[in-house]
C-alpha positions in Angstrom: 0.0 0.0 0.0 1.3 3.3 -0.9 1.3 5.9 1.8 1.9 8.9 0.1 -1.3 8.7 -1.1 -3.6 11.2 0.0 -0.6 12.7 2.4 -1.7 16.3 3.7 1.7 17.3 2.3 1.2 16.3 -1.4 -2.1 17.6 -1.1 -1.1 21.4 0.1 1.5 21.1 -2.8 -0.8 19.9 -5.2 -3.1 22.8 -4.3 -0.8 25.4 -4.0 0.4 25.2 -7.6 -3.2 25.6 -8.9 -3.3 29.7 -7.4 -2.2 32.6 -8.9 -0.4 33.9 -12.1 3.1 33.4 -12.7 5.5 36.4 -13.3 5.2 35.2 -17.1 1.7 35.1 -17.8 1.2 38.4 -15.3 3.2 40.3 -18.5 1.6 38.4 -21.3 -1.4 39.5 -20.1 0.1 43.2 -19.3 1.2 43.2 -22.8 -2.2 41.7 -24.2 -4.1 44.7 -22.6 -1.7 47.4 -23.8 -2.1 46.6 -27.2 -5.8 46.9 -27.5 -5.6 49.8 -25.4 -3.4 51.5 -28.0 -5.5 50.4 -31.1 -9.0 51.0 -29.0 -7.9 54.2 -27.8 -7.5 56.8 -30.5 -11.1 55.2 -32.2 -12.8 55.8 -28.7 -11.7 59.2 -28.7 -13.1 60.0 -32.3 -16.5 58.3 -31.6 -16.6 60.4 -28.6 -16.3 63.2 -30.6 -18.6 62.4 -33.6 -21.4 61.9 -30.7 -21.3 64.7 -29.3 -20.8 66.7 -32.6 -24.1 64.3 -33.5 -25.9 65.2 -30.5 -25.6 69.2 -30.7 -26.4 69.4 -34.2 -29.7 67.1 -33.5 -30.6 69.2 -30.6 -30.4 72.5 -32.8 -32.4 71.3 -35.3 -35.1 70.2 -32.9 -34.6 73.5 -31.8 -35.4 75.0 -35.4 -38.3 72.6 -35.8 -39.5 73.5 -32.5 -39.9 77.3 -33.2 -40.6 77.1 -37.1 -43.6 75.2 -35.6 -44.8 77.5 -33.2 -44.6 80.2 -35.2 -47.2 78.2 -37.5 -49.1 77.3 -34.7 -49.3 80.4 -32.8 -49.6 82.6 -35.9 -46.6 85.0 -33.9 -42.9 85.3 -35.3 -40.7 83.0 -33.2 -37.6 84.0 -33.0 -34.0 82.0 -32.2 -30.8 83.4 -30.3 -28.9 84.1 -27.6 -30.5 85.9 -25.1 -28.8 88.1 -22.9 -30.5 90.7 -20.7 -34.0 90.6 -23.1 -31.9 91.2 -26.3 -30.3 88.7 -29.1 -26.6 88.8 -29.4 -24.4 86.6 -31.7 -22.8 84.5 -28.7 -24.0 80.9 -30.3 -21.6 78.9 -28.0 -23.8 80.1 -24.9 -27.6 79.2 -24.2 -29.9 79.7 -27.2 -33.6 80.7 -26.7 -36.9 80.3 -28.8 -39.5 82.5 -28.0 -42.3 83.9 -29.5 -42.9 87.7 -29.7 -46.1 89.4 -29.3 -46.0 92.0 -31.9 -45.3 91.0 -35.9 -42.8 93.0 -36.1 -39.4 93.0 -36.8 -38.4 95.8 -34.7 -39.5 93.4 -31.7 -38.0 90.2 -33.0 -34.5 90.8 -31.6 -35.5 91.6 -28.2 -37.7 89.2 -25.8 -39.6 91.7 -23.8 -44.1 92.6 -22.5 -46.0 89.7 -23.7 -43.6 87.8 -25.4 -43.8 83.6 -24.5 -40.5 82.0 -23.7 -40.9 78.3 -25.4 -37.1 76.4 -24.8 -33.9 77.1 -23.9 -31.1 75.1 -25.4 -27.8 74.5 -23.0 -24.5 76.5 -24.2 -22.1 73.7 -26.2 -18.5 72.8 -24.8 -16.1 74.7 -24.0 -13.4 75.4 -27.1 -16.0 74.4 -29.1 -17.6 76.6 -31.7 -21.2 77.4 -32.9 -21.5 79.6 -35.9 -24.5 81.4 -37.1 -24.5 84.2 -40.2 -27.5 86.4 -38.2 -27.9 87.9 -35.0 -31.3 85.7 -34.7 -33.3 83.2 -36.9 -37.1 84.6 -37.0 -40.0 82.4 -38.6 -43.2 83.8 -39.6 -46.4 82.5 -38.8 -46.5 80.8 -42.1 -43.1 79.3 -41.8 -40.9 80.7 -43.7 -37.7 82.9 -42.6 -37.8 87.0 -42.3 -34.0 87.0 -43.0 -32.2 85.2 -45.8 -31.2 81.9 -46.0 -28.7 80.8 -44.1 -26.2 78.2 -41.9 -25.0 77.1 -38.9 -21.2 75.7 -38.2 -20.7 73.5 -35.7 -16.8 73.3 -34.9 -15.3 70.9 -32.4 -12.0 71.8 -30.8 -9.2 70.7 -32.9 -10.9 68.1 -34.8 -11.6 69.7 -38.0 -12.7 66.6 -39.9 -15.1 66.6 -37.6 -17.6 69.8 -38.5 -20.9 69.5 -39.0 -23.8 72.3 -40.1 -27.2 72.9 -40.8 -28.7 75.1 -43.4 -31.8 77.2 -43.4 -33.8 77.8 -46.7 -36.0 81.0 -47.0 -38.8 78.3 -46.6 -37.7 77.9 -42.9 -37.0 74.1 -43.7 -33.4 73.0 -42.4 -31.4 70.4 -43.6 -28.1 68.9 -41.5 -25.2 68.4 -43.7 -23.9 65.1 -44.9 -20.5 63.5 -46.4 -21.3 63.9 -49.7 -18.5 63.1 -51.7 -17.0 60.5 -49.4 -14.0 62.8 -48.0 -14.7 61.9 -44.4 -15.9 65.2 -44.0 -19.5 67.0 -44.3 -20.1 69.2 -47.0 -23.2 71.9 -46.9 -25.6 72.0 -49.5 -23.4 73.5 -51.9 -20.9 71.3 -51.7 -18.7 73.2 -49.6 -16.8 71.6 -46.7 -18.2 72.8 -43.3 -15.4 75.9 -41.4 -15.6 77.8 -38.5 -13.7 80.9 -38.2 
């Protein structure tokens, strides 16, 4: 009969070689993670960006859509900007307002002030980034359509210029985000022409 068999001391041996990592397979593994780190990394860091580039140009145009249609609904000019003290500046990057005014007229459209309805505010973008509009304000009729001419907004992302996106506004009042058309990697505006900040 064999008495080693099922000794307490081959046992503990037996059990103690099963736990744990060895110094090698600690810094295969090491190794393993720093890899995909590296090729994960930078494509993380772009996807971040294209979201929230995504998510800022879809929340302006709800914005758009949201005052274009109360200005049909109410049958009062609605009126998009910055609002600062009661009056429109061109500060895009900060909070942007819709409200509707309570006098047809232009001379009231920059200004929110007496009866005027306060519909949404939209939060200021990023820091470093940049929001670019051509007006002071963009004002719908009641039937829709803008009181100023056509025109675009540039969305700019700090240093990640491949990364711009826009929207353009037709004297209709319909807006239209822009898209990669030519297969560049980069959106292009209706036009054709690559979306800049300056």
């Amino acid at each position: 009969m064999d008495n080693n068999v099922g000794s307490p001391s081959l046992i503990n041996h037996s059990a103690h070689r099963k736990q744990g990592f060895t110094l090698i397979e600690l810094m295969v593994a090491i190794a393993v993670v720093a890899i995909l780190s590296a090729i994960a990394l930078p494509s993380m860091s772009d996807f971040l960006v294209r979201m929230r580039v995504d998510n800022e140009i879809s929340e302006m145009q709800r914005l758009l859509l949201t005052a274009r249609n109360m200005a049909i609904n109410t049958g009062k000019n609605t009126t998009v900007c910055p609002l600062v003290s009661g009056a429109c500046t061109t500060n895009w990057e900060g909070e942007v307002s819709v409200f509707t005014n309570d006098v047809n007229t232009l001379a009231n459209s920059n200004a929110f002030a007496g009866n005027d309805e306060l519909i949404k505010v939209k939060d200021a973008i990023r820091t470093g980034d940049k929001l670019q509009y051509t007006h002071v304000s963009v004002i719908y009729s009641p039937a829709g359509r803008l009181l100023t001419t056509a025109a675009s907004f540039n969305y700019c992302p700090k240093d990640e210029v491949n990364r711009n996106r826009g929207i353009d506004i037709s004297v209709s009042g319909r807006s239209y985000t822009s898209a990669d058309t030519d297969n560049d990697d980069k959106d292009e505006d209706r036009n054709g022409n690559e979306i800049t900040c300056i």
